[in-house]
C-alpha positions in Angstrom: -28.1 17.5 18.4 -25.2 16.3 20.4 -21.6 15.8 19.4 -19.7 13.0 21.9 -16.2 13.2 21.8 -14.5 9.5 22.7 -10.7 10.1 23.9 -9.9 6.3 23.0 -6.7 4.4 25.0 -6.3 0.8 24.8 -8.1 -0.2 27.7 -10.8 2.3 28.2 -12.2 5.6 27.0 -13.2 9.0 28.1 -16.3 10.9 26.8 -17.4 14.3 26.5 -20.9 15.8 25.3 -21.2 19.2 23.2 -25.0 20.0 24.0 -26.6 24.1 23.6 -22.6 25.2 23.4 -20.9 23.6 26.8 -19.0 20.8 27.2 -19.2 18.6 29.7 -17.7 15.4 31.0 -19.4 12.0 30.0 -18.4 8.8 31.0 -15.7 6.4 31.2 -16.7 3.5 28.8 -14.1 0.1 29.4 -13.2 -1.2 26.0 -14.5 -4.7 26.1 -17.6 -5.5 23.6 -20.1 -5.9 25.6 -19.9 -2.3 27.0 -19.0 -0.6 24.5 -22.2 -2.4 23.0 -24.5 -1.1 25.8 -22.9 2.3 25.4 -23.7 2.5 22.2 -27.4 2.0 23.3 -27.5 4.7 25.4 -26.8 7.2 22.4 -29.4 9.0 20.4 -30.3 8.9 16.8 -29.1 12.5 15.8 -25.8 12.0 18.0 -22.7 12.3 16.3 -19.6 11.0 17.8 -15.7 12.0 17.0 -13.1 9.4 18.1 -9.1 9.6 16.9 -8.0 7.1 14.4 -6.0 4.3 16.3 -5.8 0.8 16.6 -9.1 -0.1 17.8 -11.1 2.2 16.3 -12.2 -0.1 13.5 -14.2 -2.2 16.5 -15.4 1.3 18.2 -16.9 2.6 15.1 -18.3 -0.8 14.1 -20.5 -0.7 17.1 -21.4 2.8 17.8 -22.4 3.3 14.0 -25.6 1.9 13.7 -27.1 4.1 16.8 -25.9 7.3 15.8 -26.3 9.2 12.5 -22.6 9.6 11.9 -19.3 8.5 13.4 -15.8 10.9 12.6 -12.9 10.2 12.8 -10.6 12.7 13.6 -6.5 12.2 12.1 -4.6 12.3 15.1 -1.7 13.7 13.8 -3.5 16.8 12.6 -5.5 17.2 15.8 -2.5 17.7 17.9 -1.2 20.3 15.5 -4.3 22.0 15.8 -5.3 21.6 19.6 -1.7 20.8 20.8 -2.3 22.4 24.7 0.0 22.7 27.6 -2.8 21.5 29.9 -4.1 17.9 28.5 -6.0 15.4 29.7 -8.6 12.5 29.2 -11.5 14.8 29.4 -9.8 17.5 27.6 -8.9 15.8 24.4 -12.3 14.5 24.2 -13.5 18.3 24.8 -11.5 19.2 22.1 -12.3 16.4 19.6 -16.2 17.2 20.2 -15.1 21.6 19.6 -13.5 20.9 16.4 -16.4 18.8 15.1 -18.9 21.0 16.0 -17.1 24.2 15.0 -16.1 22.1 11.2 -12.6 22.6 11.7 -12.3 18.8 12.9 -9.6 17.2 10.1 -11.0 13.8 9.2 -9.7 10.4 7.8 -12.0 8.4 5.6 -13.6 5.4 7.2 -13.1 2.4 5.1 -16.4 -0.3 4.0 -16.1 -3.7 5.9 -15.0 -5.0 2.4 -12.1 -2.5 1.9 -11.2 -3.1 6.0 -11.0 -6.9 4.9 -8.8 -6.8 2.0 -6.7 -4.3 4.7 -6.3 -6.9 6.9 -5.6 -9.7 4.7 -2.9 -7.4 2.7 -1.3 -6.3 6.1 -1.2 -9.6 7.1 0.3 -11.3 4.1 2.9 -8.2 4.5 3.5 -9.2 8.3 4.3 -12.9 6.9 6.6 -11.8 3.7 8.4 -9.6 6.6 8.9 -12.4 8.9 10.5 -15.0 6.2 12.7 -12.6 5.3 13.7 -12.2 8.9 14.5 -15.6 9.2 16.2 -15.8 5.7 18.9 -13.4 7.4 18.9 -14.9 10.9 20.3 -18.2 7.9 22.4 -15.4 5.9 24.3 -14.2 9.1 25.0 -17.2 10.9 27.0 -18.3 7.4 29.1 -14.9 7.3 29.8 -15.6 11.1 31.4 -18.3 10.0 33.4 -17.5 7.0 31.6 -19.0 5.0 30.8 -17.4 1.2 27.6 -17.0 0.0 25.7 -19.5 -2.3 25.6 -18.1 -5.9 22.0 -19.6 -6.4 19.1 -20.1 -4.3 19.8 -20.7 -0.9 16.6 -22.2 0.5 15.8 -24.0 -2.3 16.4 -27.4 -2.9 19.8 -27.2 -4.0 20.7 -24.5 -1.7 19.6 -26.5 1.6 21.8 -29.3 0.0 25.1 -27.5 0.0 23.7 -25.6 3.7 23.8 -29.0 5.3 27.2 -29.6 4.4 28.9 -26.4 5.4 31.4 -26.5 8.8 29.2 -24.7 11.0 29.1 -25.3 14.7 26.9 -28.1 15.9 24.4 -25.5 18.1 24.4 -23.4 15.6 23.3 -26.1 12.9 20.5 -26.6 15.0 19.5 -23.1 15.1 19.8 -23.2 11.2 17.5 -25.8 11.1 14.8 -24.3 13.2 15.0 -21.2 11.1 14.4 -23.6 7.9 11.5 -25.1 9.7 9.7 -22.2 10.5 10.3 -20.8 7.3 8.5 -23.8 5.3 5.6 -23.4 8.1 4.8 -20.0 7.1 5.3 -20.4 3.7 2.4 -22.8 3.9 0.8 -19.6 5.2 2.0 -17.2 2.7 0.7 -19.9 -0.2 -2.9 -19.6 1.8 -2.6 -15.4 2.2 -2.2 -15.6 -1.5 -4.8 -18.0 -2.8 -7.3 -15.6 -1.1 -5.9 -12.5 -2.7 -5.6 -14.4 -5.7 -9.8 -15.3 -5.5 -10.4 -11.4 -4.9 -8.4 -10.3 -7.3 -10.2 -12.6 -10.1 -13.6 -11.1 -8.7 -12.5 -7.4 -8.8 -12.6 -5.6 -12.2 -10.4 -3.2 -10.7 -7.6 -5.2 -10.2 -7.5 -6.8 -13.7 -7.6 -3.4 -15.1 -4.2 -2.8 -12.4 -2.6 -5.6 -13.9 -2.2 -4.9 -17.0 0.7 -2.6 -16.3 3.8 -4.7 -16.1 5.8 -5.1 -13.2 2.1 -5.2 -11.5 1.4 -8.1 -10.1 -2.0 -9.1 -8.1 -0.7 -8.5 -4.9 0.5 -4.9 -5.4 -3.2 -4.3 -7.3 -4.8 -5.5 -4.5 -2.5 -3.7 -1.8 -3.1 -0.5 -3.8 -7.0 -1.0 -3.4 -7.1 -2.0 -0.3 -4.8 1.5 0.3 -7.1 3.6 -1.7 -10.7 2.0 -1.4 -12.9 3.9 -3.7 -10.6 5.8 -5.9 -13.7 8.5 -6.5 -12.7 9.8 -3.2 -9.6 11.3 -5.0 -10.5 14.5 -7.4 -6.7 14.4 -9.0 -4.3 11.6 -9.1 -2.3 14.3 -7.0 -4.6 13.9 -4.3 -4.1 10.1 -4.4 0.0 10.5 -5.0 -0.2 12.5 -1.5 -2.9 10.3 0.2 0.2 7.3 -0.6 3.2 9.9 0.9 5.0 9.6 -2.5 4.9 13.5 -2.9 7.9 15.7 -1.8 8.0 17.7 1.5 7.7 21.0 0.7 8.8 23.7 3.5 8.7 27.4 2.5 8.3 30.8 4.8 9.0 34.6 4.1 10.8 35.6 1.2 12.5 32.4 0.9 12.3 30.1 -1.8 10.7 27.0 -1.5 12.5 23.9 -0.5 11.3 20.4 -1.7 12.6 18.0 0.2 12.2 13.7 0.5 8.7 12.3 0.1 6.2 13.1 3.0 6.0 9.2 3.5 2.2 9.8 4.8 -0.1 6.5 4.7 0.0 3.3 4.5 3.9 1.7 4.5 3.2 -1.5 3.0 1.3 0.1 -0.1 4.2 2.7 -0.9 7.0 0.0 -0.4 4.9 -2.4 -2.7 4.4 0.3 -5.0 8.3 1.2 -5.3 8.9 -3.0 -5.9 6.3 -2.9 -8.8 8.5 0.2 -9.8 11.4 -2.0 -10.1 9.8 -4.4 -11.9 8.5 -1.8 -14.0 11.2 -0.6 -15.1 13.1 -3.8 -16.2 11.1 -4.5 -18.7 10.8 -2.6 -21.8 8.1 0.6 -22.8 7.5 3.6 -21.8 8.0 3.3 -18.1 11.4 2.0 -18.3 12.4 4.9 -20.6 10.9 7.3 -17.5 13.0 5.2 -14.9 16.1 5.9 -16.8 15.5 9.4 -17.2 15.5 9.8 -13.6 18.1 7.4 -13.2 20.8 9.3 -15.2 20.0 12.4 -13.4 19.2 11.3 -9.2 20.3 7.9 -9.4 18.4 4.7 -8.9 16.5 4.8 -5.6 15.0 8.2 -6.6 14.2 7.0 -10.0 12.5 4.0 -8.6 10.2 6.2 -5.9 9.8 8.6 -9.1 8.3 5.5 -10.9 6.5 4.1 -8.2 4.7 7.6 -8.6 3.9 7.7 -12.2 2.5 3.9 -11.4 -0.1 6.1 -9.3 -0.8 8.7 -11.6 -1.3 5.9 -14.2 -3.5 3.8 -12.0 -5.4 6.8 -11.2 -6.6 7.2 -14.7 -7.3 3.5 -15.1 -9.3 3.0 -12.5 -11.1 6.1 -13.0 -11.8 5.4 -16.7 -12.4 1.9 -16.3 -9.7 1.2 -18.8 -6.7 -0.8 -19.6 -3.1 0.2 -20.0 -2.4 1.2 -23.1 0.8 -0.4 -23.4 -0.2 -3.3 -21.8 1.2 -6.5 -24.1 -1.6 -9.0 -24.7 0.5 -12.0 -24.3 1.8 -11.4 -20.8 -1.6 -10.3 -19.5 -3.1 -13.8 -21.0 -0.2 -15.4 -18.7 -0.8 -13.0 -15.3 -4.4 -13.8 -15.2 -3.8 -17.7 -16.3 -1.1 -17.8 -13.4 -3.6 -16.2 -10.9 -6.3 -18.7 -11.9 -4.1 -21.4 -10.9 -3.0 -19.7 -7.8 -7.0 -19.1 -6.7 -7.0 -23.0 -7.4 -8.5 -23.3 -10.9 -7.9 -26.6 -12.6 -4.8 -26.7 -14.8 -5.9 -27.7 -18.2 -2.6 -29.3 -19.1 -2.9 -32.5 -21.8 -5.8 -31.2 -23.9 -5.5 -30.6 -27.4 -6.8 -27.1 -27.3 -4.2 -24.4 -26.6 -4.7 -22.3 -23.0 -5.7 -18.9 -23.1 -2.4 -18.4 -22.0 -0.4 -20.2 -24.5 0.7 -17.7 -27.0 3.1 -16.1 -24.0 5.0 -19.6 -24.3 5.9 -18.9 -27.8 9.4 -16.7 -28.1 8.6 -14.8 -31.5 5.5 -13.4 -29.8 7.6 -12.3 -26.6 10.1 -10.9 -29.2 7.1 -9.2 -30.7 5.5 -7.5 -27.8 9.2 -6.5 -26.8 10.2 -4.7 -29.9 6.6 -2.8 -30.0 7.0 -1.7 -26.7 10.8 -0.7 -27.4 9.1 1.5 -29.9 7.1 2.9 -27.2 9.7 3.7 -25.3 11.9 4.8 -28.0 8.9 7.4 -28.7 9.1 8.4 -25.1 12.5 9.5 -25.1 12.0 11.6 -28.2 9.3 13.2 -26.4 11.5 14.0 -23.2 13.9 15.5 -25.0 12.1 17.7 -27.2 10.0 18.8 -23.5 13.8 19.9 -22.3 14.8 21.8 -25.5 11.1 23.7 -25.6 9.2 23.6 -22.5 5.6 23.3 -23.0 3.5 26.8 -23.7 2.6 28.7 -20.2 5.4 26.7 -18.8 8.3 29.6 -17.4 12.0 29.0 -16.4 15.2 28.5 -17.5 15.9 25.8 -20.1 16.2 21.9 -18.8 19.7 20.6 -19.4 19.7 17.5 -17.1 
């Protein structure tokens, strides 16, 4: 058997074969298809070959895969840790990615399905376009405080807002500029409608995400941005392993005698997912139950922002169990659930069913007494909560040492 180590660049990459216990230098494959395509050919059935995760190494592993029995791929940041050298090159990273593999000491990164890579790119792509409205929303914002002018108390680029923008005293250039930003921001909201109709289809079709859902404050597109984070959420023994797969858990740095210092969150992974995560937090917590009760905990004691990463971190623990149970929230209210899933029909471009004489599946959410309802249950819930919290500070839980909590 060989191992083939790929040192990938943008443009090219550098191989190196591990055959009988010596390395030595392979070739110099150009990163276009079609050669990749005929290296890929010249490999054997029992090769297997290491590459570094990086941007094109999707497209790499795509092609290779079906030649070889197995493709790595190495985390970078924990390679260089490991076989950080003050002599590096080309053909001695490749060396050392085809070692580490060999010798099982190689750190890997899971490779994602072809589903799970195209929910990835449609999420990161629907996060690129949210990104660049809001860029252009405060291109609109600054120009006004440039001029001295106050902001709108309402929506600025909705109807009303554009109709007092247009008659503000801002210089004649500059009103120009405004209304190139307003144009480009109605073009990709045509996009941003299209980014989510699709997630909205998927997100009908996936069990998981209905399951996801029924915790409030999450919506379809954080469900689906945590799958397509997570993939498979067997991969993850413990929801620990899956808070610290999504960089939500604290540094920790400790040496010697000294005590150990926990520090902010590692902020490993995927960005979009842990910043989605903290705005379902947010959402979380405004409503009432259980969740809200734990925001305000943490709120009283560490303020807002950590009580909202702190949420965004039980919303992992939580999804954890759901989708490894296959179950539900249990404080999920009926009501609002009906109207999420109704709401996301419509968005996936489901007939409305508006002017029958049969009530929607969705219609008991319209009704205030059963809002009222659901609310006061769940402020039951998370009146239970605090009761709980505040017996665990009096009388810590049995094994549990340490001082008593006062905070």
């Amino acid at each position: 058997m060989r191992v083939i180590g790929l040192d990938l660049h943008r443009d090219f990459a550098v191989s190196a074969v591990l055959e009988d216990g010596r390395v030595r230098s392979g070739d110099r494959i150009t990163l276009e298809h079609e050669a990749v395509a005929a290296f890929a050919r010249t490999l054997r059935a029992d090769d297997e070959v290491v590459v570094e995760a990086t941007g094109n190494t999707a497209a790499v592993v795509r092609l290779i895969a079906p030649h070889v029995r197995r493709v790595a791929i190495a985390n970078p940041i924990q390679v260089r840790a490991i076989a950080w050298a003050k002599v590096k090159t080309d053909k001695i990273d490749a060396g050392v990615l085809a070692k580490l593999h060999a010798s099982g000491f190689l750190p890997e990164v899971w490779s994602p399905d072809e589903d799970t890579q195209m929910l990835r790119r449609l999420v990161a792509e629907r996060a690129g376009v949210v990104s660049h409205m809001t860029r252009l929303k405060n291109r609109v914002h600054a120009l006004l405080h440039a001029n001295l002018i106050p902001p709108y108390r309402g929506t600025l680029f909705g109807k009303g807002g554009r109709t007092w923008l247009a008659k503000q005293p801002i210089p004649e250039d500059q009103r120009r500029t405004v209304a190139r930003h307003l144009d480009e921001l109605d073009r990709t909201a045509v996009d941003l409608a299209a980014l989510d109709r699709a997630l909205a289809q998927r997100a009908l079709a996936d069990a998981r995400a209905r399951h996801l859902m029924t915790i409030s404050g999450v919506n379809a597109v954080a469900a689906m941005t945590l799958l397509s984070a997570t993939g498979d959420i067997s991969r993850f023994p413990s929801p620990g392993k899956l808070v610290s797969y999504l960089g939500l858990n604290p540094s920790v740095r400790q040496s010697g005698n000294r005590p150990a210092y926990h520090g902010h969150i590692t902020k490993q992974g995927r960005t979009y997912a842990r910043a989605m995560l903290v705005e379902a937090a947010w959402a979380a917590a405004a409503g009432p139950g259980p969740l809200r009760a734990f925001f305000t905990r943490i709120k009283d004691r560490s303020g807002k922002q950590v009580a909202a990463v702190a949420t965004a971190r039980k919303l992992v623990v939580l999804a954890w169990h759901l989708l490894s149970k296959e179950e539900d929230y249990a404080w999920a209210r009926p009501a609002l659930v009906a109207w999420k899933r109704r709401r996301l029909e419509l968005q996936a471009g489901e007939p409305s069913r508006r002017g029958g004489n049969k009530p929607g599946p969705a219609s008991e959410y319209s009704l205030r007494q059963v809002r009222d309802r659901e609310r006061h249950w769940l402020g039951m819930a998370e009146e239970e909560y605090r009761r709980f919290a505040t017996a665990w500070r009096e009388q810590p839980p049995p094994g549990r040492t340490g001082s008593r909590r006062t905070n």
